[in-house]
LOLONU-993745 format. One line per field, with one value per residue: x, z negated, y of N, C-alpha, C, O in turn; residue number from 1. Coordinates in nm, 4 decimals, decimal comma. Example, Ala and Ser with C-alpha at 12.3 -4.5 7.8 and 13.67 -1.06 7.14 Angstrom:
BEGIN
n.u [1,3190 / 1,2850]
n.w [-0,7800 / -0,7080]
n.v [-0,5690 / -0,2250]
ca.u [1,2300 / 1,3670]
ca.w [-0,7800 / -0,7140]
ca.v [-0,4500 / -0,1060]
c.u [1,3200 / 1,2900]
c.w [-0,7800 / -0,7870]
c.v [-0,3300 / 0,0030]
o.u [1,4236 / 1,3409]
o.w [-0,8465 / -0,8039]
o.v [-0,3319 / 0,1138]
seq [1 / 2]
***
This chain:
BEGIN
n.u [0,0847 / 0,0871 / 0,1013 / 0,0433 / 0,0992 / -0,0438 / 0,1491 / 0,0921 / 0,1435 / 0,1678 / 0,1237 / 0,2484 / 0,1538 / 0,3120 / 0,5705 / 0,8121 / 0,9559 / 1,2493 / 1,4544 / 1,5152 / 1,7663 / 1,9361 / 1,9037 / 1,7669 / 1,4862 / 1,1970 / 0,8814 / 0,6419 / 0,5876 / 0,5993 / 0,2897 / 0,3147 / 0,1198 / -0,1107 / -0,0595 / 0,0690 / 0,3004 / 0,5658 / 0,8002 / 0,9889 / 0,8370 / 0,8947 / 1,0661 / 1,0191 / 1,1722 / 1,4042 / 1,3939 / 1,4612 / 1,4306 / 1,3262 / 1,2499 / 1,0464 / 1,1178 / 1,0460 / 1,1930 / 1,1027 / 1,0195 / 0,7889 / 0,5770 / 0,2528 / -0,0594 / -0,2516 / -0,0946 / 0,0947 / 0,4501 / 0,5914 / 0,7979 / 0,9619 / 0,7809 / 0,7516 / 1,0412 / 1,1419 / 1,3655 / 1,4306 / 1,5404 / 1,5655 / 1,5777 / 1,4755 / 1,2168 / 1,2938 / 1,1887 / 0,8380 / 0,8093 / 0,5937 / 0,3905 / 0,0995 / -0,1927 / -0,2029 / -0,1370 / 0,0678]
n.w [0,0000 / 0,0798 / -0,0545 / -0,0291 / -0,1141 / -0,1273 / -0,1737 / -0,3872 / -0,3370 / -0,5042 / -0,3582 / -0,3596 / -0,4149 / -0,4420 / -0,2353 / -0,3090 / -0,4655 / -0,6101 / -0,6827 / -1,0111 / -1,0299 / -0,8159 / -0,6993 / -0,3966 / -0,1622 / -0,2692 / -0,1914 / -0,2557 / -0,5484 / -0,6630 / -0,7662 / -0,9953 / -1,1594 / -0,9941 / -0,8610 / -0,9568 / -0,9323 / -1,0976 / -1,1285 / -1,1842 / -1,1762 / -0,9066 / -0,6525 / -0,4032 / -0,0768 / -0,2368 / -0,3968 / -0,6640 / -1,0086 / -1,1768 / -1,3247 / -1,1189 / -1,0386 / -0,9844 / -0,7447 / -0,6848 / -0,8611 / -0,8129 / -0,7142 / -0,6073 / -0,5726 / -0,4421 / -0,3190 / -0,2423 / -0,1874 / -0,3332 / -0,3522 / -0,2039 / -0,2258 / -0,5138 / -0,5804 / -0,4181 / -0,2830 / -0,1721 / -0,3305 / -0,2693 / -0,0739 / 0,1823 / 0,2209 / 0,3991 / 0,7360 / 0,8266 / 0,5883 / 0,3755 / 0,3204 / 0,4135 / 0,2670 / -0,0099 / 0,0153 / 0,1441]
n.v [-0,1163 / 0,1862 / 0,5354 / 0,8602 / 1,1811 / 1,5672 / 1,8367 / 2,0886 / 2,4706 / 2,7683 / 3,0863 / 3,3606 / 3,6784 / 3,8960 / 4,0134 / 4,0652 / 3,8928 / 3,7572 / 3,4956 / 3,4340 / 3,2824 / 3,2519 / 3,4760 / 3,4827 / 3,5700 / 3,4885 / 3,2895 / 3,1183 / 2,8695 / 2,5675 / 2,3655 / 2,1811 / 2,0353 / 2,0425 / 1,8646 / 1,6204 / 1,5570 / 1,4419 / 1,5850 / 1,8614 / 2,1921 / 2,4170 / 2,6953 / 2,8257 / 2,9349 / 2,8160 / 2,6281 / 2,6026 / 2,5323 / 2,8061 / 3,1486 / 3,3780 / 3,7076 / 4,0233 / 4,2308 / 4,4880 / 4,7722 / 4,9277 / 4,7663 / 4,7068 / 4,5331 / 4,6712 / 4,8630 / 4,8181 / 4,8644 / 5,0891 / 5,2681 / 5,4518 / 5,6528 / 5,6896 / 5,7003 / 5,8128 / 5,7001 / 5,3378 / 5,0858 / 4,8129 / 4,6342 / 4,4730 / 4,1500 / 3,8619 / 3,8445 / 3,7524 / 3,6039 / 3,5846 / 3,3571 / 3,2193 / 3,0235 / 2,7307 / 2,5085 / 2,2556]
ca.u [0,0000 / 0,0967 / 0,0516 / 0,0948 / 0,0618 / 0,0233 / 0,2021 / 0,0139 / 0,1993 / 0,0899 / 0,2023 / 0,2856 / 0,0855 / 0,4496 / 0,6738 / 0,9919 / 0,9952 / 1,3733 / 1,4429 / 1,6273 / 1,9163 / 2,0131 / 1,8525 / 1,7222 / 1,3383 / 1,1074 / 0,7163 / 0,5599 / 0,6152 / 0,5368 / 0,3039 / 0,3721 / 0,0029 / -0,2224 / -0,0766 / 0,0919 / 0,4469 / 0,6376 / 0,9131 / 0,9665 / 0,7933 / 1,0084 / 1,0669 / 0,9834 / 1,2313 / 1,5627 / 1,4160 / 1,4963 / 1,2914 / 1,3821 / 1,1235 / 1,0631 / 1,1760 / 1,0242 / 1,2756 / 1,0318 / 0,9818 / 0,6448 / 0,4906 / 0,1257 / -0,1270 / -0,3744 / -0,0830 / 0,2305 / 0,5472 / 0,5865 / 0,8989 / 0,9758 / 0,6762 / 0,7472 / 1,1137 / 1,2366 / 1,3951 / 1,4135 / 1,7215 / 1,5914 / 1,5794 / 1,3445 / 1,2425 / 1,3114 / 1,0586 / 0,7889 / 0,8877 / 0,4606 / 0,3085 / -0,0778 / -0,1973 / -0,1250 / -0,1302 / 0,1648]
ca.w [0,0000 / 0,0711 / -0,0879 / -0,0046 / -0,2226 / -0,1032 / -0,2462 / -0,4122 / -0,3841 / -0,4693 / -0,2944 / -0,4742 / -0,3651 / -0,4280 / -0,0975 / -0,3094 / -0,5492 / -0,6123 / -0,8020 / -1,1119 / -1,0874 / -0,7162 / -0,6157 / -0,2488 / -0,1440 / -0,2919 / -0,1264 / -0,3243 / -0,6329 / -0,6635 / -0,8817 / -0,9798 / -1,2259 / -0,9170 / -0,7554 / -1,0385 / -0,9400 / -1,2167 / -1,1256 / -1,2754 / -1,0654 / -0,8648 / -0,6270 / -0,2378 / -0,0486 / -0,2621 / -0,4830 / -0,8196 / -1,1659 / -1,2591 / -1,2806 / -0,9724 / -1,0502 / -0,8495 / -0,6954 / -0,6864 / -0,9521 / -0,8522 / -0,6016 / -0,6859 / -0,5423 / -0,3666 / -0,2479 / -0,1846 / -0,2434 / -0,3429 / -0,4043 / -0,1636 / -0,2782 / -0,6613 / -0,6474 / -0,3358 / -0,1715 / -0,2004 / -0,3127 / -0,3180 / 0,0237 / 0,2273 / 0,2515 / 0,5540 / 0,8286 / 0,8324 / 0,4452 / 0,3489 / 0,4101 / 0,4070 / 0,2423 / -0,0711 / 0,0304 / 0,2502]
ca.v [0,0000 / 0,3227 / 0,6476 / 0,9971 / 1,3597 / 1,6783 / 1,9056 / 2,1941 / 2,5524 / 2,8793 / 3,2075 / 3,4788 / 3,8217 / 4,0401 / 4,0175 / 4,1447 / 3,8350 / 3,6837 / 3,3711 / 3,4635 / 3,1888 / 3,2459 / 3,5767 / 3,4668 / 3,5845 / 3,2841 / 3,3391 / 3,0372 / 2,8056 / 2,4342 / 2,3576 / 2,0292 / 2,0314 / 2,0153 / 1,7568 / 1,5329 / 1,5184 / 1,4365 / 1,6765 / 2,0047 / 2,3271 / 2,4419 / 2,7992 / 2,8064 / 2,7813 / 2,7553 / 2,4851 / 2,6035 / 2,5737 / 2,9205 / 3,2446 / 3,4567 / 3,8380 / 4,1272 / 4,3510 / 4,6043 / 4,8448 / 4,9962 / 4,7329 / 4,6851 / 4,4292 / 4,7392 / 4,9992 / 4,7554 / 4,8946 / 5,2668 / 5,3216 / 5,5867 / 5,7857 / 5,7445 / 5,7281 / 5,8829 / 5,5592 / 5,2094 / 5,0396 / 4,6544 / 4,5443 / 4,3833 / 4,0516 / 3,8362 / 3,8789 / 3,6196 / 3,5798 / 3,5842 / 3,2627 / 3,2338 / 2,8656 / 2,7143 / 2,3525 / 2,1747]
c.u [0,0900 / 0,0344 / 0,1217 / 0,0293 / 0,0976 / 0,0091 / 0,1096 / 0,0994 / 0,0822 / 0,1928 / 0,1589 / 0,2220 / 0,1955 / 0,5390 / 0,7758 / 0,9760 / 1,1309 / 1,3746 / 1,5831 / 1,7815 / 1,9910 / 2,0063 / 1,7909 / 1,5861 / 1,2737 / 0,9463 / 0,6364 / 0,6635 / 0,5395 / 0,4420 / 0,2636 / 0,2065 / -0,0641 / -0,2233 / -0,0211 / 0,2408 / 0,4938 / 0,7561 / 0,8410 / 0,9304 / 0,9062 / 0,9880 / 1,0894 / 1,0341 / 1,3824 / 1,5185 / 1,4681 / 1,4085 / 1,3259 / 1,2147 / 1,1212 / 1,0525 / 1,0792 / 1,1470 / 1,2518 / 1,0017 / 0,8275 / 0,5795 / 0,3826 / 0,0156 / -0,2478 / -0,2946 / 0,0997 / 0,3542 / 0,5866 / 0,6685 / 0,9624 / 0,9067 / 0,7432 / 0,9067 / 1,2392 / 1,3048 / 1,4054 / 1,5388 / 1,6869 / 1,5815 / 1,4488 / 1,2987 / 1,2084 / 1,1667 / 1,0444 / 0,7871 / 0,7477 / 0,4141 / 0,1837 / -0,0647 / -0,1090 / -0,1490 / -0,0401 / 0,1620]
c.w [0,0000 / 0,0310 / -0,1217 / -0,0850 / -0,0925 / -0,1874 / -0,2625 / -0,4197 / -0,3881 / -0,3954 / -0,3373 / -0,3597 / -0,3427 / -0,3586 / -0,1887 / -0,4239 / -0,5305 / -0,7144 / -0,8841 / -1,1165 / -0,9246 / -0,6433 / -0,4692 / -0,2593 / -0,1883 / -0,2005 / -0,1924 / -0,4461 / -0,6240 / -0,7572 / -0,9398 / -1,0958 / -1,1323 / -0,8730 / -0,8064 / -1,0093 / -1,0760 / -1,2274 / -1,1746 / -1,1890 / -1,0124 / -0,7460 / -0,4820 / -0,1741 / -0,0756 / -0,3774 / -0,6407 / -0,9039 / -1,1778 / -1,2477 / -1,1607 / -1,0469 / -0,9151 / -0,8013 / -0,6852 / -0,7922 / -0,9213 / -0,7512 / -0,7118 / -0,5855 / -0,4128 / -0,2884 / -0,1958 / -0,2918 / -0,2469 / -0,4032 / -0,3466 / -0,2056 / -0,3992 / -0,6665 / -0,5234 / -0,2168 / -0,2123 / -0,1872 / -0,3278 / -0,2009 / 0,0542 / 0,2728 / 0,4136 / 0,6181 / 0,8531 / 0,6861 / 0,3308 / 0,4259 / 0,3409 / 0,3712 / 0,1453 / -0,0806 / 0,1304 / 0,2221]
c.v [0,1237 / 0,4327 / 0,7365 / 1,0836 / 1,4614 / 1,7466 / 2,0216 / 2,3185 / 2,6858 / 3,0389 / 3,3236 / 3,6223 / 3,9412 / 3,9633 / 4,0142 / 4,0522 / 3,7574 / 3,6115 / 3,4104 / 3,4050 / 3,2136 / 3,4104 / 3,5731 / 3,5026 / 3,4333 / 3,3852 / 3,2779 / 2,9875 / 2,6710 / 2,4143 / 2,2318 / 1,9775 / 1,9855 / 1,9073 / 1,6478 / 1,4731 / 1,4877 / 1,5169 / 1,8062 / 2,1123 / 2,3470 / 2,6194 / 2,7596 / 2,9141 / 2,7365 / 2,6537 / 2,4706 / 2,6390 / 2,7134 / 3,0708 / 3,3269 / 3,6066 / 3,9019 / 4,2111 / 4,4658 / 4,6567 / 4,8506 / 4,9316 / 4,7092 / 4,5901 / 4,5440 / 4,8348 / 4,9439 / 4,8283 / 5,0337 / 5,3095 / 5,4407 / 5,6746 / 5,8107 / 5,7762 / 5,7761 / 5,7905 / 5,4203 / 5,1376 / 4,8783 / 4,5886 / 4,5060 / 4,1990 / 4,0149 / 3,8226 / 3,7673 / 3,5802 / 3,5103 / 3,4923 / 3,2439 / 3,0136 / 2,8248 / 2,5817 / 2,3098 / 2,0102]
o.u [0,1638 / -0,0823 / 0,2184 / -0,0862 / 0,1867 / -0,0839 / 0,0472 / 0,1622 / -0,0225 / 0,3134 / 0,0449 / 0,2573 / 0,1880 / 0,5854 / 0,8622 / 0,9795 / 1,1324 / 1,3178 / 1,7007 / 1,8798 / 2,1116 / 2,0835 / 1,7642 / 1,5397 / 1,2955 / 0,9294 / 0,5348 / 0,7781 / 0,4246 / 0,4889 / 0,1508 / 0,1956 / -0,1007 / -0,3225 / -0,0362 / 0,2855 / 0,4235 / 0,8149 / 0,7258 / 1,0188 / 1,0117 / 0,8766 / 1,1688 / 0,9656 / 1,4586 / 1,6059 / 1,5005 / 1,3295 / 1,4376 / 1,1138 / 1,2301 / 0,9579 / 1,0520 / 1,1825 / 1,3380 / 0,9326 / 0,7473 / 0,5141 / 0,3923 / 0,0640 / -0,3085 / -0,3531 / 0,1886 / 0,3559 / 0,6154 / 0,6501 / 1,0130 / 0,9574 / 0,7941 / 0,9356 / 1,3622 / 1,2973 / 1,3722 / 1,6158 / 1,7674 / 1,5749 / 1,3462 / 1,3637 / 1,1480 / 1,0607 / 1,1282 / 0,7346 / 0,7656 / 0,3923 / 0,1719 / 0,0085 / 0,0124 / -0,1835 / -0,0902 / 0,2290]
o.w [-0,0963 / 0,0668 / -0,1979 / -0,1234 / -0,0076 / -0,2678 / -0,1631 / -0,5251 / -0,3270 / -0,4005 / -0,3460 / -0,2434 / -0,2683 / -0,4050 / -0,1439 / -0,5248 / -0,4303 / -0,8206 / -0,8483 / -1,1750 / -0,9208 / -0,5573 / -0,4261 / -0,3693 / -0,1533 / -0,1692 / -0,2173 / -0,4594 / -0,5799 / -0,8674 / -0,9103 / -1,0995 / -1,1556 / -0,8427 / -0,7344 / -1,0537 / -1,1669 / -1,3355 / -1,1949 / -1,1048 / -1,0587 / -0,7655 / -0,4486 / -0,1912 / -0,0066 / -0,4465 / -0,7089 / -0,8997 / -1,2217 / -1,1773 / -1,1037 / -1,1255 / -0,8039 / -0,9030 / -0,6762 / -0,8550 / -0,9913 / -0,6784 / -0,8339 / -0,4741 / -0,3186 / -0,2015 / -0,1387 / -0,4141 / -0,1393 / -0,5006 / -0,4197 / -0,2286 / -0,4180 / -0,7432 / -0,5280 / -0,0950 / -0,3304 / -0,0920 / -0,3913 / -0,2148 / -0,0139 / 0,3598 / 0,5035 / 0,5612 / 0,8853 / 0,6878 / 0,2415 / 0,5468 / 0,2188 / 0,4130 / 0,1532 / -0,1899 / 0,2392 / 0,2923]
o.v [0,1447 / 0,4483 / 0,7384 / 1,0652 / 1,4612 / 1,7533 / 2,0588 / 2,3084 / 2,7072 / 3,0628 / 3,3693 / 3,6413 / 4,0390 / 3,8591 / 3,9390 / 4,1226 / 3,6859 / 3,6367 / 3,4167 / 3,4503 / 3,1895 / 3,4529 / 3,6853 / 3,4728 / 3,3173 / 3,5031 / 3,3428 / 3,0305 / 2,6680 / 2,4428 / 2,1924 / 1,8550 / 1,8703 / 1,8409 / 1,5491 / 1,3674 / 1,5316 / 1,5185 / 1,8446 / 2,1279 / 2,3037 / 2,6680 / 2,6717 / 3,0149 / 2,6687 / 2,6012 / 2,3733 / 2,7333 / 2,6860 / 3,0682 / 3,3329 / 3,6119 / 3,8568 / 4,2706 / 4,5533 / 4,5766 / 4,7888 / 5,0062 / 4,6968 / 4,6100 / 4,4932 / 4,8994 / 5,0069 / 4,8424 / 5,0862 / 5,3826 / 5,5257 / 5,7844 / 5,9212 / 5,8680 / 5,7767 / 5,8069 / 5,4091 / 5,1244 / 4,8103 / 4,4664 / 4,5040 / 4,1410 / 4,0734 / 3,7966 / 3,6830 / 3,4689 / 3,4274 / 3,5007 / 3,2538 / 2,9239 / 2,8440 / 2,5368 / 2,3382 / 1,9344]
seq [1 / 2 / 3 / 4 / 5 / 6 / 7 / 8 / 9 / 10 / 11 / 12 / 13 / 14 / 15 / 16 / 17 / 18 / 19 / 20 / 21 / 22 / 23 / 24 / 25 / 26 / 27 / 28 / 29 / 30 / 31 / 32 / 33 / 34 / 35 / 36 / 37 / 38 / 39 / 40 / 41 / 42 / 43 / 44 / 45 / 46 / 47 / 48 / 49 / 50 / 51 / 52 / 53 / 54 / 55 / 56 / 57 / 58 / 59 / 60 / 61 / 62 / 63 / 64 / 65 / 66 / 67 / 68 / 69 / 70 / 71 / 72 / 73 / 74 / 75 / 76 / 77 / 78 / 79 / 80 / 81 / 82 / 83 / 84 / 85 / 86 / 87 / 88 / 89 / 90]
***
């Protein structure tokens, strides 16, 4: 018998999240509850347990990222294009 999981992720609403232990753009997180992995969550797509960081000071969920407005310019980079993926099931 065979049997397959899919994986449950969710995708994070803030573009400018970096994973604390490597710094690279993450977009999702595993989350290993929905779908009963026995492995530990993990960060989409360098693969590490660690928390996801914003880079953004003043992004907000209704007006994005407003850091030029509030603070003149934006010193955190942008993530890679394409970086926002829609769907939290693979």
């Amino acid at each position: 018998m065979t049997h397959t999981r899919t994986h449950v992720y969710v995708t994070f609403a803030n573009p400018y999240l970096r994973c604390d232990l490597c710094h690279a753009w993450v977009t999702r997180w595993h989350n290993n509850d929905k779908c009963g992995c026995i492995e530990e969550c993990w960060l989409e797509p360098c693969s590490h347990n660690a928390e996801a960081v914003s880079a953004c000071p003043s992004w907000n969920p209704v007006d994005g990222c407003q850091c030029q407005e509030h603070l003149g310019r934006v010193d955190h980079g942008q993530p890679a294009a394409g970086a926002r993926q829609d769907g939290d099931q693979t």
